[in-house]
matplotlib code that plots the C-alpha trace (Angstrom):
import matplotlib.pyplot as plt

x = [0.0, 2.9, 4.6, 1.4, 0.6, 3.7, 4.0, 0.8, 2.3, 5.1, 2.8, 0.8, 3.8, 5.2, 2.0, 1.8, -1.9, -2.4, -6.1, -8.8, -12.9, -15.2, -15.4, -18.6, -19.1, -22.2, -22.0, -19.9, -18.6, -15.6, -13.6, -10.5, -7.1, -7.4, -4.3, -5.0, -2.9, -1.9, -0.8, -3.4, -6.1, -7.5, -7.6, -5.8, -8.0, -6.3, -8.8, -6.7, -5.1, -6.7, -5.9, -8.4, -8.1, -11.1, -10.6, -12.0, -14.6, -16.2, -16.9, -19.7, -18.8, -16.7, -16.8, -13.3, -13.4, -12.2, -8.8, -7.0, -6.5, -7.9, -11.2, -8.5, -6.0, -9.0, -9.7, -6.4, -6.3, -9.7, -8.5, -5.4, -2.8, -2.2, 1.4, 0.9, -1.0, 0.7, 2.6, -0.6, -2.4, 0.1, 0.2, -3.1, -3.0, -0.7, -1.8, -5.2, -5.0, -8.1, -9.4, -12.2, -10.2, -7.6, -9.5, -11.1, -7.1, -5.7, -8.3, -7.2, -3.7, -3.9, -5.7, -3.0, -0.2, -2.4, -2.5, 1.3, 1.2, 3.4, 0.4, 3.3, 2.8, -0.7, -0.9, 1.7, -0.2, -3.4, -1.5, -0.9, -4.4, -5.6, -3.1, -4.8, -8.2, -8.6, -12.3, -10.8, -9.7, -12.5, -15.7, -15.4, -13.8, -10.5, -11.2, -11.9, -8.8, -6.9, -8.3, -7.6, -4.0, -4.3, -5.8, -3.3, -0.4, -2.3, -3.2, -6.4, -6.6, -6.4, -8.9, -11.4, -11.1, -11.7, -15.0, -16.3, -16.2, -17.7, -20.7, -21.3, -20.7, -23.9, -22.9, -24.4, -22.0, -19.2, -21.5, -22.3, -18.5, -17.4, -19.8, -18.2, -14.8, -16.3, -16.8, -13.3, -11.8, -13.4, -12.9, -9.1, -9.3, -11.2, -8.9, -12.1, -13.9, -17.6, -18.7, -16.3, -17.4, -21.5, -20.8, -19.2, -22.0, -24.2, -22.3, -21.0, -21.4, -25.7, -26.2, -25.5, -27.1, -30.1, -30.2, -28.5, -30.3, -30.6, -28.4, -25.7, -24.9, -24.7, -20.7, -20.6, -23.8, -22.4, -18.8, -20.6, -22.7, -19.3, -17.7, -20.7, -20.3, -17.2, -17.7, -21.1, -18.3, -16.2, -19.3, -20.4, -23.3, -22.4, -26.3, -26.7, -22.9, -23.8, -27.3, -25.2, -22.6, -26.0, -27.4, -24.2, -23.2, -26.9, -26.5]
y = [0.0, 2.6, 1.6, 2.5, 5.8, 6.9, 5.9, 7.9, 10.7, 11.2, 10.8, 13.8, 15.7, 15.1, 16.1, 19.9, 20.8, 23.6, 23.3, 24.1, 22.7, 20.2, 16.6, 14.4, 10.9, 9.0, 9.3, 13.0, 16.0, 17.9, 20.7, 21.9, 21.3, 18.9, 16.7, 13.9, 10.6, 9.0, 5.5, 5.6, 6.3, 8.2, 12.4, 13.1, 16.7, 18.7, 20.5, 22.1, 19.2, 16.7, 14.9, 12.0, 10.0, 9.2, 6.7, 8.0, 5.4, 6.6, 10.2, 11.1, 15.0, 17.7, 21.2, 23.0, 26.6, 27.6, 28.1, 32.1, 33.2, 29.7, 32.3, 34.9, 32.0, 30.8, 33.7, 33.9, 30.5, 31.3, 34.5, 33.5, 34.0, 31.0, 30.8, 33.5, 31.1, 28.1, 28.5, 29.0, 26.1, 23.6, 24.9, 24.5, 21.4, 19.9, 22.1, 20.8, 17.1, 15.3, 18.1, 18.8, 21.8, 19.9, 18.6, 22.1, 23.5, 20.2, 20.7, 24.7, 24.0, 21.1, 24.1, 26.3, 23.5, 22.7, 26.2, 26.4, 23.6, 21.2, 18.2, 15.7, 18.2, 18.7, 14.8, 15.1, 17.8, 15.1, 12.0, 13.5, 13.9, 10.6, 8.2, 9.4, 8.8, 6.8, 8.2, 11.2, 10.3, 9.6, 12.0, 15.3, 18.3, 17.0, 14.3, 16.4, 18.3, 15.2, 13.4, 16.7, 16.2, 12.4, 13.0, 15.9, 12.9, 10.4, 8.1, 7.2, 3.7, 4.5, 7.3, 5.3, 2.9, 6.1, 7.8, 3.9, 4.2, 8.2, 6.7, 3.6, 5.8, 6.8, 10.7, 12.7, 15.8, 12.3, 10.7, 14.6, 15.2, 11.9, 12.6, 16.0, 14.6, 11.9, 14.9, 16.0, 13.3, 12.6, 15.8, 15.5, 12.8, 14.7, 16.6, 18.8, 16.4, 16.9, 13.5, 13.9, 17.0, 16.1, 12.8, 14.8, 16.9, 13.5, 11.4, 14.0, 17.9, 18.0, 15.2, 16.9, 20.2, 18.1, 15.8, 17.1, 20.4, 19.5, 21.9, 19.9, 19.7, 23.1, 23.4, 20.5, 21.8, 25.2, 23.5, 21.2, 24.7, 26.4, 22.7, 22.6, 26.3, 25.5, 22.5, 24.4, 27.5, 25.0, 23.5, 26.8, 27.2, 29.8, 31.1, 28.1, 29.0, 31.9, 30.7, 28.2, 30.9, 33.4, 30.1, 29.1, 33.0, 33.4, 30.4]
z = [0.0, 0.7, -2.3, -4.3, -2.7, -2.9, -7.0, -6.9, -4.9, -7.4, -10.8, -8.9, -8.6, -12.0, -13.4, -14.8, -14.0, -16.8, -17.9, -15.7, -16.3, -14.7, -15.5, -14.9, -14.0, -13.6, -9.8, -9.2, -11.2, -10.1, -11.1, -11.0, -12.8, -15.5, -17.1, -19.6, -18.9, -22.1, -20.8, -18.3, -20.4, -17.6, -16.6, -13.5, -11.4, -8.7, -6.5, -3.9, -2.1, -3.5, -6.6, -8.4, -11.3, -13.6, -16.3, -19.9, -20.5, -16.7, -17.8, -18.7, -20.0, -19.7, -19.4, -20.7, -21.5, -25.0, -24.9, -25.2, -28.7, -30.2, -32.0, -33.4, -35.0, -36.4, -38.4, -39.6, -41.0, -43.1, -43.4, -45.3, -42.6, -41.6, -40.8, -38.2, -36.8, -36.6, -32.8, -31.7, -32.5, -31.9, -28.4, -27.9, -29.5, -27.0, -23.9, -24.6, -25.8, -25.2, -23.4, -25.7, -27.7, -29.2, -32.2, -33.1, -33.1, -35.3, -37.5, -38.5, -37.8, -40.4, -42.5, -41.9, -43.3, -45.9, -47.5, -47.2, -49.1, -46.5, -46.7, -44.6, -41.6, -41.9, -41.4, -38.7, -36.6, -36.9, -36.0, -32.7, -32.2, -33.4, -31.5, -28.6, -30.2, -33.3, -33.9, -34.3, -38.0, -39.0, -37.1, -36.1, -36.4, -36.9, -40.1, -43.1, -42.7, -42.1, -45.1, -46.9, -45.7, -47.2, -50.8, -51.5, -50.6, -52.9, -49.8, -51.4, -49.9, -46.5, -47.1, -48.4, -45.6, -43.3, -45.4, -45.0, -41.5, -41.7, -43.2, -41.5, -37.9, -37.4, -37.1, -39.7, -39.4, -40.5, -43.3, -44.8, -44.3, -46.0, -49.1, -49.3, -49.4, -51.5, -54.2, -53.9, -54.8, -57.9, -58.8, -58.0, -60.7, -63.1, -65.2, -65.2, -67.6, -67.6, -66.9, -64.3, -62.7, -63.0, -61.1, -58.4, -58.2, -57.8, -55.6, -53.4, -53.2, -54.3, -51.8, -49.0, -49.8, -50.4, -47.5, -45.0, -44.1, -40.0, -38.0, -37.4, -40.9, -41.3, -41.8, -44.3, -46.5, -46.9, -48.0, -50.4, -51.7, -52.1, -54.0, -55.9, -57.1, -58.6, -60.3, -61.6, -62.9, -64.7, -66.7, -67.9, -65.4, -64.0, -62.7, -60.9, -59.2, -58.1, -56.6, -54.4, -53.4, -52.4, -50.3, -48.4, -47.8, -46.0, -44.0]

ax = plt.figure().add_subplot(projection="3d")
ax.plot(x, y, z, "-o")
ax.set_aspect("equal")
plt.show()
């Protein structure tokens, strides 16, 4: 018993409490100091002088305010200033990991590669993510920037394997996001052709603006609008483009 408490005494004291929330359990919330345990597979709280561990697949929810700054590097990543951006997120990213934050920050710090055109560290950035949490690759706000990060380094197989398990997860913000990707990489493959661009318009992009209307959907209908408008520009219809650009701008 000393052995153990004292094992515990010196994980405590090795642990940097940084982020502070609640966590909840079917029996207790608590908040204070929260510090995710990779090998453990459990958060470690410090309230005061007390310190408890709560194993991931016990909690319930948890409440973690947005992290300082996280808004304005977002708006520089869809701003176009995404290497400004960069130290940011990866801070946040490893400040916060699995503390509800982290996936929101991979996902525009993946952006923010992307549009520098580095796809290996856009993956790289994600990876760190998922080997913590392997649904993370494929739901989420983390995925489509990850499988962005794939098709651009022509791992097609793997992503297929992932937009498979988008669809079959049974979360429709994932099987709206998976069609939209869906889209993009036939149009990747297109060369433009016609044929090519229409069946894009089928199978992914028009499908989501027509079946995923629900709230939740909201992010991945207005890409798919904005996809759609595109592929509408390069096949000379360029009414119907702007009609999608109106809908997803009013969103």
């Amino acid at each position: 018993m000393k052995k153990l408490i004292a094992g515990f005494a010196m994980l405590t004291a090795a642990s940097a409490f940084a982020v502070q929330g609640t966590i909840s359990t079917d029996t207790e919330t608590v908040t204070g100091d929260i510090k995710w345990q990779p090998r453990a597979k459990a958060y470690l709280i410090e309230k005061g002088k007390i310190t408890k561990e709560f194993k991931l697949a016990d909690v319930t929810s948890m409440d973690i305010p947005k992290p300082q700054g996280l808004d304005k590097a977002i708006q520089m990543v869809e701003g176009g200033q995404g290497v400004g951006a960069v130290a940011v997120l990866a801070k946040i990213v490893a400040d916060y990991r699995m503390l509800k934050w982290d996936k929101m920050a991979g996902r525009y710090l993946a952006l923010a590669h992307l549009a520098a055109g580095d796809a290996q560290k856009a993956v790289e950035a994600c990876k760190s993510i998922i080997d913590e949490d392997k649904s993370a690759a494929y739901t989420g706000d983390l995925a489509p920037a990850y499988w962005q990060a794939l098709l651009k380094l022509g791992k097609n197989d793997q992503l297929e394997g992932l937009l498979k398990k988008a669809a079959t997860s049974g979360n429709r913000s994932a099987s709206a996001a998976a069609l939209v990707m869906r889209g993009d990489m036939i149009v990747a493959a297109s060369n433009d052709a016609p044929d090519e661009l229409k069946r894009a318009l089928r199978d992914g992009y028009l499908r989501v603006v027509l079946m995923y209307q629900d709230a939740e959907c909201r992010r991945e209908r207005g890409d798919a609008m904005l996809k759609a408008a595109a592929c509408f520009d390069k096949l000379g219809q360029s009414s119907r483009a702007e009609t999608l650009r109106a809908q997803a701008k009013g969103m």
